[in-house]
Backbone bond lengths (Angstrom), bond angles and torsions (degrees), N, CA, C in turn:
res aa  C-N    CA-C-N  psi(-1)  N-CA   C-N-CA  omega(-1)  CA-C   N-CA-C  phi
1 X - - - 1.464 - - 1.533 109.44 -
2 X 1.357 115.34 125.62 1.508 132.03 -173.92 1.615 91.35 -93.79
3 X 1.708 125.76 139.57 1.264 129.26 158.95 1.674 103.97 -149.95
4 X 1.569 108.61 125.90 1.589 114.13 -163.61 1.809 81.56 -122.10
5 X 1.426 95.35 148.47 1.039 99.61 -176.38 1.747 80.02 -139.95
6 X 1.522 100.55 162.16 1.327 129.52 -178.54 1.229 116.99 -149.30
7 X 1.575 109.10 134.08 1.507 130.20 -177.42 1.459 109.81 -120.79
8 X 1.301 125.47 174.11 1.276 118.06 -179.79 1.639 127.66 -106.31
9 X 1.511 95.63 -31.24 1.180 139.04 -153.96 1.541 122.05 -109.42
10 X 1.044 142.71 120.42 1.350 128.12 171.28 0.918 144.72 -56.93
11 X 1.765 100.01 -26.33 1.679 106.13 150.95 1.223 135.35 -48.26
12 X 1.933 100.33 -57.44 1.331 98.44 157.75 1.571 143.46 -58.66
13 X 1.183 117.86 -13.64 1.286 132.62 133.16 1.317 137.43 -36.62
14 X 1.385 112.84 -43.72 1.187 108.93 -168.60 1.963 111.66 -101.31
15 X 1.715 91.26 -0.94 1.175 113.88 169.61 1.715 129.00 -53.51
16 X 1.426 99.15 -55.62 1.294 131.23 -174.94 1.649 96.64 -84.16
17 X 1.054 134.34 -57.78 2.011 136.40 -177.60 1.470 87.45 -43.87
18 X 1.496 132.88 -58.80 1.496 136.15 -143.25 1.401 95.50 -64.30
19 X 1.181 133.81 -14.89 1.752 133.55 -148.53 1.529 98.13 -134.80
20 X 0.859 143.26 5.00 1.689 161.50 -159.73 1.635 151.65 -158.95
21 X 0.666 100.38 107.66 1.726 105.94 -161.00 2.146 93.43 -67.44
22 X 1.455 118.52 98.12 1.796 106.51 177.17 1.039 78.06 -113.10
23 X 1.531 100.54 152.87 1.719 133.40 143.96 1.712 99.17 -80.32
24 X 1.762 103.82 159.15 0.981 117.04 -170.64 1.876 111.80 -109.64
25 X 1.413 118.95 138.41 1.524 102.97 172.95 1.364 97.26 -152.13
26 X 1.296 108.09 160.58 1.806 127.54 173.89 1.108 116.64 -56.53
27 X 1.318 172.88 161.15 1.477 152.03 129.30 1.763 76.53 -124.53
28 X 1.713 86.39 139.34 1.909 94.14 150.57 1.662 110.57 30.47
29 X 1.270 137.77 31.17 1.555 149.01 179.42 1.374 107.80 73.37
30 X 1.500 117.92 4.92 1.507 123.63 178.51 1.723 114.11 -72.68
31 X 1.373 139.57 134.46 1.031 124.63 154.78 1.488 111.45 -71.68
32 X 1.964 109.23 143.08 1.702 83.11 -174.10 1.750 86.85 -140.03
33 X 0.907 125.63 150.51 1.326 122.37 -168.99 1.687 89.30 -120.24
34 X 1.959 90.94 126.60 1.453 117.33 -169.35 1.535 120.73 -106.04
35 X 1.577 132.43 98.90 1.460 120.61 151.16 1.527 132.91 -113.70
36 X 1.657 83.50 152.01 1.818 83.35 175.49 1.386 112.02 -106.17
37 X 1.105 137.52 137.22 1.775 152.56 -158.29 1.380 102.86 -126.05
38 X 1.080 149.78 60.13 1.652 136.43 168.50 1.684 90.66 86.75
39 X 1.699 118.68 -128.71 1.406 111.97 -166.22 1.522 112.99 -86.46
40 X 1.515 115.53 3.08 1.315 110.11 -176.78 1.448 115.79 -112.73
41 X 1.520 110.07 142.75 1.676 110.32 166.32 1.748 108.22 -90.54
42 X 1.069 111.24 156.30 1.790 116.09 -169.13 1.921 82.89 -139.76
43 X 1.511 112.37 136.45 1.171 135.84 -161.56 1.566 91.33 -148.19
44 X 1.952 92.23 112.94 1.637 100.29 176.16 1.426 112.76 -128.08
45 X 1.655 106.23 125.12 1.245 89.90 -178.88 2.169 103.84 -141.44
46 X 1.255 103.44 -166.36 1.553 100.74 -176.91 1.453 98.43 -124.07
47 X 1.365 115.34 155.35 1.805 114.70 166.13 1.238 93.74 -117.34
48 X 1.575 137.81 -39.88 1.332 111.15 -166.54 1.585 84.44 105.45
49 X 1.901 105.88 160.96 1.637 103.64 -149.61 1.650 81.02 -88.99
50 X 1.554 102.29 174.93 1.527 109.63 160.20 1.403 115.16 100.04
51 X 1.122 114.19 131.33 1.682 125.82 -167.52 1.775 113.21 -44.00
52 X 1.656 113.83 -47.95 1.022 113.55 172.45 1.399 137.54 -66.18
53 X 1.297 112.86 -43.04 1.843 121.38 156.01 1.413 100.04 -54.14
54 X 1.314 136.03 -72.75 1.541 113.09 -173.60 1.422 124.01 -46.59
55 X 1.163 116.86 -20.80 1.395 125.34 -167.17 1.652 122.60 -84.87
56 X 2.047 78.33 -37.29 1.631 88.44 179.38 1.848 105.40 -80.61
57 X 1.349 92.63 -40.38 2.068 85.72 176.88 1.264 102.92 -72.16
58 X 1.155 150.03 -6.13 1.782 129.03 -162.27 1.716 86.61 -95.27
59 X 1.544 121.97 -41.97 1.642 125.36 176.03 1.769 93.36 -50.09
60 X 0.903 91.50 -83.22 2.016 108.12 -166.21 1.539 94.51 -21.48
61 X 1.008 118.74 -88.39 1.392 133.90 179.40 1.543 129.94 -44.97
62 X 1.297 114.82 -46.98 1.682 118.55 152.01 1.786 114.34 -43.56
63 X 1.505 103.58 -57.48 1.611 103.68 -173.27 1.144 117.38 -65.96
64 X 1.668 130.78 -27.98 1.281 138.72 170.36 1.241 108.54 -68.64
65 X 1.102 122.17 -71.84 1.776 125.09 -159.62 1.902 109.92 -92.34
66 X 1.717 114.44 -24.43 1.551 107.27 141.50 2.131 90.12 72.32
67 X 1.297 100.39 33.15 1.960 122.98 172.10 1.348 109.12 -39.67
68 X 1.232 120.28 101.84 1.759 104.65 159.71 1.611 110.00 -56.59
69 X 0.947 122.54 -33.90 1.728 90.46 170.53 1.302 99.91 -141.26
70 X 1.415 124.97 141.51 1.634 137.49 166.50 1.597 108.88 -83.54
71 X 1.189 110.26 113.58 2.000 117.82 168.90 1.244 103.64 -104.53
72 X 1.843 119.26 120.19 1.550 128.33 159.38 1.577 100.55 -82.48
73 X 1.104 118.15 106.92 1.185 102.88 172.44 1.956 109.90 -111.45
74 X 0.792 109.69 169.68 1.681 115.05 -176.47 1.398 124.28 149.76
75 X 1.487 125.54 -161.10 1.264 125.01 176.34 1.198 125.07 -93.89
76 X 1.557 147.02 -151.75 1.328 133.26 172.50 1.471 97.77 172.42
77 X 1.192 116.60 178.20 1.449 139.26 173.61 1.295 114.69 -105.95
78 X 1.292 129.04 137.75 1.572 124.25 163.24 1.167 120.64 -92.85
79 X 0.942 128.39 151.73 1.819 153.56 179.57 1.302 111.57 -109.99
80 X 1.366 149.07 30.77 0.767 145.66 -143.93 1.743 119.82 -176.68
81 X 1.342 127.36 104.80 1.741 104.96 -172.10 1.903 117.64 -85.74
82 X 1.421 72.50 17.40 2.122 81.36 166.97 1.390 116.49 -112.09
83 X 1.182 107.40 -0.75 1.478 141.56 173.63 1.354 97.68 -74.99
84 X 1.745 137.29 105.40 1.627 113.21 166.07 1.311 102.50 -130.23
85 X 1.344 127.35 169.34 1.283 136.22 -139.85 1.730 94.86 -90.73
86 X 1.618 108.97 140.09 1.621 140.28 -141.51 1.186 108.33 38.74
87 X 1.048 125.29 35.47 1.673 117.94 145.66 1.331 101.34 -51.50
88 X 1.258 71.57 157.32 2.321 82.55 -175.78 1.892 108.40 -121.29
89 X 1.233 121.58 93.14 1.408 126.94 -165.83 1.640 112.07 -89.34
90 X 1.337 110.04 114.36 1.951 108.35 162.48 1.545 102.28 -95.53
91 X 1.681 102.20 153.10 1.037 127.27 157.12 1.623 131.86 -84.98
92 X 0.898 84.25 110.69 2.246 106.46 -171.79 1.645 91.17 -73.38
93 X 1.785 105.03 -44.02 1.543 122.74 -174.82 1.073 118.68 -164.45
94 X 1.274 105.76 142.83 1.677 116.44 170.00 1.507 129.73 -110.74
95 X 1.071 110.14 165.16 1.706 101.80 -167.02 1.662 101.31 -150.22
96 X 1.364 135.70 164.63 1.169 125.78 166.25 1.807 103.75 -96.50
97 X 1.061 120.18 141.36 1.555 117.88 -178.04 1.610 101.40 -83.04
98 X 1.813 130.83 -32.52 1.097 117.41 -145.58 1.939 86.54 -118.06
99 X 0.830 127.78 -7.54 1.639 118.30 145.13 1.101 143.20 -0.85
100 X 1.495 152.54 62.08 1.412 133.27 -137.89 1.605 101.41 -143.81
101 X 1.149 95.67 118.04 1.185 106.34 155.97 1.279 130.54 -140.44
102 X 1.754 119.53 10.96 1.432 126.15 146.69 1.013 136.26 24.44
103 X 1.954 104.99 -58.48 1.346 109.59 -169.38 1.397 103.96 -63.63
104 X 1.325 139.17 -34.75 1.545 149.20 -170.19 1.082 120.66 -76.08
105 X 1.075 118.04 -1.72 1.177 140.43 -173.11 2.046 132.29 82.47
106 X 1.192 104.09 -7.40 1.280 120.20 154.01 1.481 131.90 -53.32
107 X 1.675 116.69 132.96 1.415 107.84 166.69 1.047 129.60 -69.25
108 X 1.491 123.48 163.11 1.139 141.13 -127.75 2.144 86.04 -103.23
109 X 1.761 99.40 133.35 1.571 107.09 -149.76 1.075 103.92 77.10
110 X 1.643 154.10 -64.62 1.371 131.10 -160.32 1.309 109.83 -34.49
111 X 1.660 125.63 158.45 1.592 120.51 144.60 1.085 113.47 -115.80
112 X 1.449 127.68 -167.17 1.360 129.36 -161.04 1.613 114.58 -79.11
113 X 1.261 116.55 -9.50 1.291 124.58 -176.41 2.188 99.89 -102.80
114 X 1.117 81.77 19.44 1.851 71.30 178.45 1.420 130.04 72.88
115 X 1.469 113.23 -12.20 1.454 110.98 167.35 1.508 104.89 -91.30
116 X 1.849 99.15 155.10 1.531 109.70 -173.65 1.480 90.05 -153.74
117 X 1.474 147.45 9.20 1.357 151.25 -165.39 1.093 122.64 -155.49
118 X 1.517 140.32 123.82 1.243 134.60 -173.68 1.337 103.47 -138.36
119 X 1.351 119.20 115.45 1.412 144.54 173.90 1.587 124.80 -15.12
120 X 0.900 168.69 131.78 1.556 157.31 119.25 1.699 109.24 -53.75
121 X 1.410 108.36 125.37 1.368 106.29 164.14 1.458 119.54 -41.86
122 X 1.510 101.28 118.34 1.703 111.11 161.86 1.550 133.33 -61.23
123 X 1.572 109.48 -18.21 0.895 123.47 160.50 1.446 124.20 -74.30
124 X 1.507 126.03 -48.22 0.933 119.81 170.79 1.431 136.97 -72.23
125 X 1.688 101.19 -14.12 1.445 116.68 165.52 1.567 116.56 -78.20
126 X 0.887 97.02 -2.60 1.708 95.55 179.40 1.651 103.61 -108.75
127 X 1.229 131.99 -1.49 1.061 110.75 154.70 1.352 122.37 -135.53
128 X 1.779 93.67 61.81 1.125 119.85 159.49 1.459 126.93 -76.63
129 X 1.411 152.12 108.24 1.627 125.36 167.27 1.860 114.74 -6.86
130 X 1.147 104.14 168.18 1.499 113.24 -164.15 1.690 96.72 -93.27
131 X 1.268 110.00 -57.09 1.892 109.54 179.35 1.662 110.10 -64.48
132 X 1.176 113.52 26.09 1.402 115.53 158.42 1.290 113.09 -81.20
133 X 1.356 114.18 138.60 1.395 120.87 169.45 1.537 122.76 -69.17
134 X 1.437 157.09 108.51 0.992 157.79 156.84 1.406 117.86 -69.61
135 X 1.465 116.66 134.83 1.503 110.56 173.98 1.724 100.77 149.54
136 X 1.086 105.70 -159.65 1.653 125.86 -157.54 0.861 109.16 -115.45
137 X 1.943 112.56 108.66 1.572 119.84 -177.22 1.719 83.04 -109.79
138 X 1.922 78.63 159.88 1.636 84.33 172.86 1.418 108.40 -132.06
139 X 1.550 123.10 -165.61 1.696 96.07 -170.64 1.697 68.56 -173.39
140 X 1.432 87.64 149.12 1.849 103.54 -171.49 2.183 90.87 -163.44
141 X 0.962 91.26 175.79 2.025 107.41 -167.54 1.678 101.28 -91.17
142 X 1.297 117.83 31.22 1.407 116.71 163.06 1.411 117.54 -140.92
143 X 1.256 124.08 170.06 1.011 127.39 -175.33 1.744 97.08 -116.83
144 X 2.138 105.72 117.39 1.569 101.82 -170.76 1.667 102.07 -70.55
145 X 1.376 93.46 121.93 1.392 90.48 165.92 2.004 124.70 -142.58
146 X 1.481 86.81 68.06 1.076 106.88 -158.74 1.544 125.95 162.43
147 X 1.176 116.01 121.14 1.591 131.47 175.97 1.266 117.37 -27.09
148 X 1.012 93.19 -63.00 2.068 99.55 -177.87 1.781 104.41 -62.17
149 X 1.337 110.47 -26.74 1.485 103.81 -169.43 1.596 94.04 -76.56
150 X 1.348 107.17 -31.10 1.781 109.02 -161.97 1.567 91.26 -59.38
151 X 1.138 118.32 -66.12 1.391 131.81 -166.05 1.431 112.03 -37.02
152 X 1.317 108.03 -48.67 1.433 109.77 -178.66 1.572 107.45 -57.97
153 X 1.329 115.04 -42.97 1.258 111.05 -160.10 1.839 102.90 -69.21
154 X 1.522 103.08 -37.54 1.514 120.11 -161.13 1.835 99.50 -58.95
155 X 1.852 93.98 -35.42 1.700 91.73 -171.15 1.339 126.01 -42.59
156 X 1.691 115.07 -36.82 1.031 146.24 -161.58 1.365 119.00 -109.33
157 X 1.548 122.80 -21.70 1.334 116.53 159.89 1.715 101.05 -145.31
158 X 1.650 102.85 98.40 1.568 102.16 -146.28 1.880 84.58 -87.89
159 X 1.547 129.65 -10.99 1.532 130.44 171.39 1.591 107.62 -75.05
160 X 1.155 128.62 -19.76 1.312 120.05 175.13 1.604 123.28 -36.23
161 X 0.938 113.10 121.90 1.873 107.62 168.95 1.714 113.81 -105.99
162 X 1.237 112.43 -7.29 1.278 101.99 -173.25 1.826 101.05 -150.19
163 X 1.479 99.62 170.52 1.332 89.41 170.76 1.501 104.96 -162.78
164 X 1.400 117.52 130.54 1.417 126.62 -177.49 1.293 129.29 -127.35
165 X 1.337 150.02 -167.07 1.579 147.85 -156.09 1.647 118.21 -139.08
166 X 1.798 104.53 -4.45 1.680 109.17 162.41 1.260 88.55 -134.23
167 X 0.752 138.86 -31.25 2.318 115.83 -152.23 1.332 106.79 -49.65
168 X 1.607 126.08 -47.15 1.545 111.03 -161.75 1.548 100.82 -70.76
169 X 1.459 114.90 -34.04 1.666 117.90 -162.17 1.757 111.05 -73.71
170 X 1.594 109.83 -30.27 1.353 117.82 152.42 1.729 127.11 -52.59
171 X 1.093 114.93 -83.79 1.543 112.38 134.62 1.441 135.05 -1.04
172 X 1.070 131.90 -53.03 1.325 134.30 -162.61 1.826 93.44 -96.80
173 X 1.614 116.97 -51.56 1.832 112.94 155.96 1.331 120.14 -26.37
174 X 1.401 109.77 -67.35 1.323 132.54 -169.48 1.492 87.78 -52.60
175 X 1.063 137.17 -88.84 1.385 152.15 -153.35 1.429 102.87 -40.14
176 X 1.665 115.49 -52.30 1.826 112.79 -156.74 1.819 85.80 -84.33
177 X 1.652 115.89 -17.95 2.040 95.51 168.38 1.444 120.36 -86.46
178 X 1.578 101.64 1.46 1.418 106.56 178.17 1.905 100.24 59.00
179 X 1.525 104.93 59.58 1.413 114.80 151.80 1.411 112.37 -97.55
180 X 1.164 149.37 170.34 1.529 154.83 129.29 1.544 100.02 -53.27
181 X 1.541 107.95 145.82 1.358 112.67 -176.95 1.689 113.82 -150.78
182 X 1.391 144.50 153.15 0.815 124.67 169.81 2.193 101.28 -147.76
183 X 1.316 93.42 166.50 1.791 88.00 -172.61 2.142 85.70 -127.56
184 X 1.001 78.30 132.27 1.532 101.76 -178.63 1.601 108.00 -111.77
185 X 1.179 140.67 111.29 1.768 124.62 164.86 1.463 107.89 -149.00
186 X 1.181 104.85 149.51 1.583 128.03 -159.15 2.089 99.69 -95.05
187 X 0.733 126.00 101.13 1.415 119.07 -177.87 1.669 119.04 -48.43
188 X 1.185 130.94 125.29 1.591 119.72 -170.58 1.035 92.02 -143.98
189 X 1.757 142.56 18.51 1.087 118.13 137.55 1.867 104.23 -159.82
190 X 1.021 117.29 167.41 1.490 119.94 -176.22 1.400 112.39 -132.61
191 X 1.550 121.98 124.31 1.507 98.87 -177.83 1.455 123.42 -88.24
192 X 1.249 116.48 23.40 1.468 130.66 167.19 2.049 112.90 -60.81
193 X 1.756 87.93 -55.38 1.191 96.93 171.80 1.897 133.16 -45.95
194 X 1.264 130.33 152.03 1.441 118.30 169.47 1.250 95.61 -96.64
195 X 1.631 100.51 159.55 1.701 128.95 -162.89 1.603 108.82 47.30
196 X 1.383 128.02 29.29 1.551 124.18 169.80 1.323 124.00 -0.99
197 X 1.871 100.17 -80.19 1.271 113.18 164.71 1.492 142.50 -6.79
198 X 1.726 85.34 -65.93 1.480 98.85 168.45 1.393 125.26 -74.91
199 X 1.322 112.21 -27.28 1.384 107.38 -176.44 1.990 102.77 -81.44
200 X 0.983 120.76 -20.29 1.519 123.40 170.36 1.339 109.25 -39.51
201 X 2.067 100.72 -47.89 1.534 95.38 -172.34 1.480 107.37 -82.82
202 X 1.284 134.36 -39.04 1.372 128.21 178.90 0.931 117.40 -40.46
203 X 1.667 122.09 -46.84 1.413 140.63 179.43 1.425 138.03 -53.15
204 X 1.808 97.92 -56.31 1.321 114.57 152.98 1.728 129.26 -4.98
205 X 0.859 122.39 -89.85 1.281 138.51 -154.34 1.534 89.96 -65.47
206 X 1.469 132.19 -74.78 1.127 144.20 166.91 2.092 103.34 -23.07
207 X 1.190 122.73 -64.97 1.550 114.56 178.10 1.662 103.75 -70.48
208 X 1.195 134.83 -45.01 1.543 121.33 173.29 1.412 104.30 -30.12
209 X 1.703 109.69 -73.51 1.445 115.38 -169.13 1.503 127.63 -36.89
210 X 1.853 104.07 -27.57 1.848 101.78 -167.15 1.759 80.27 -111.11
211 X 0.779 151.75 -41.96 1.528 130.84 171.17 1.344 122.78 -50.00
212 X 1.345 122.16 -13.99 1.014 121.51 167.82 1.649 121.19 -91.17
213 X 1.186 105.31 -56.85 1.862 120.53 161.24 1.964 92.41 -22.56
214 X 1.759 107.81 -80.17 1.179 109.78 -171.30 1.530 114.01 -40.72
215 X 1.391 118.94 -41.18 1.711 118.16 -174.52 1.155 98.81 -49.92
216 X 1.340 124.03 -77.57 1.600 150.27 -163.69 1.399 86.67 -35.06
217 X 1.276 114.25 -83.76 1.979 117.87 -175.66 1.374 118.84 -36.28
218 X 1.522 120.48 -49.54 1.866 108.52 168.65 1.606 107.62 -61.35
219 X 1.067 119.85 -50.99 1.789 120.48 166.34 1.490 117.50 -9.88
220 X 1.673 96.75 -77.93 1.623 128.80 174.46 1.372 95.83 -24.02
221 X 1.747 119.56 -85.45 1.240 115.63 168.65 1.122 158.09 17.58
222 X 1.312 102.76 -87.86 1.397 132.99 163.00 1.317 116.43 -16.32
């Protein structure tokens, strides 16, 4: 069993190395950090923030190594004031928030072919811990930082609990190679809160650490 997981960030990177003994290898000019666990190999690597780096490594890397399941794992923002900071959120579904094609008369994320949702493994959501959050993160090319931005997004996907900058574009790869996929993120900041920002960074390090613990543990599983 092949399982590649993807982070964005180097933190989150350096999250997962701190807890793990990887060997290192090239894929496609990618550095990708390699273990074997009993019958499974685990393939770790970073794209860097933003829909297109995730998109372009989750291709690169899916077509080479061909993952029974893809894990985004990382941090995120909440949308939500039941949402509180290291909550630990799965994706049931993902959606892009900043998607538009409106003018055509389509909702907002739809595309022209009618999809607007892409699945999270049921399998892997079920052997998730129980105080995991389940539900519908979305992920768009900004970082929410700010009320009015939340709102906009909330208008349009008012179930959202979280919101991030690769999961749907990971996801949506995964999906057209017909991998299993799931988006895992630890909340480290909420824009409900005052001074957000800052608390993102306080937060940080503290949600890397249990999003990662949790990765490792659905892994175990398997």
């Amino acid at each position: 069993m092949k399982i590649l997981i993807i982070v964005a960030m180097t933190s989150e990177l350096n999250g997962f190395l701190q807890k793990k003994e990887f060997d290192v290898k090239l894929i496609n000019g990618t550095k990708v950090y390699f273990l074997k666990q009993e019958n499974k190999e685990i393939y770790l690597a970073k794209s860097e923030v933003g829909k297109v780096n995730s998109a372009m490594l989750t291709t690169s890397l899916t077509l080479a190594l061909k993952p029974n399941y893809v894990i985004n794992a990382g941090i995120a923002g909440g949308l939500n004031q039941s949402i509180n900071l290291l909550d630990v959120v799965a994706s049931t579904k993902v959606a892009y928030h900043d998607f538009d094609l409106t003018a055509f008369g389509l909702k907002k994320g739809e595309m022209d072919n009618g999809l607007m949702y892409f699945k999270g493994s049921l399998k892997l959501l079920k052997l998730l811990p129980s105080d995991v959050k389940k539900g519908l993160i979305v992920s768009g090319d900004q970082f929410v930082s700010g009320i009015d931005k939340m709102n906009l997004i909330k208008k349009d996907f008012p179930k959202a609990l979280a919101c991030d900058m690769e999961g749907c574009s990971i996801a949506h790869v995964a999906s057209l190679l017909s991998r299993k996929f799931l988006v895992i993120r630890c909340i480290s900041d909420n824009v409900f809160l005052e001074n957000h920002t800052k608390v993102y960074e306080d937060y940080k390090v503290p949600a890397i650490d249990k999003v990662v613990d949790i990765t490792y543990s659905l892994i175990d599983q398997l």
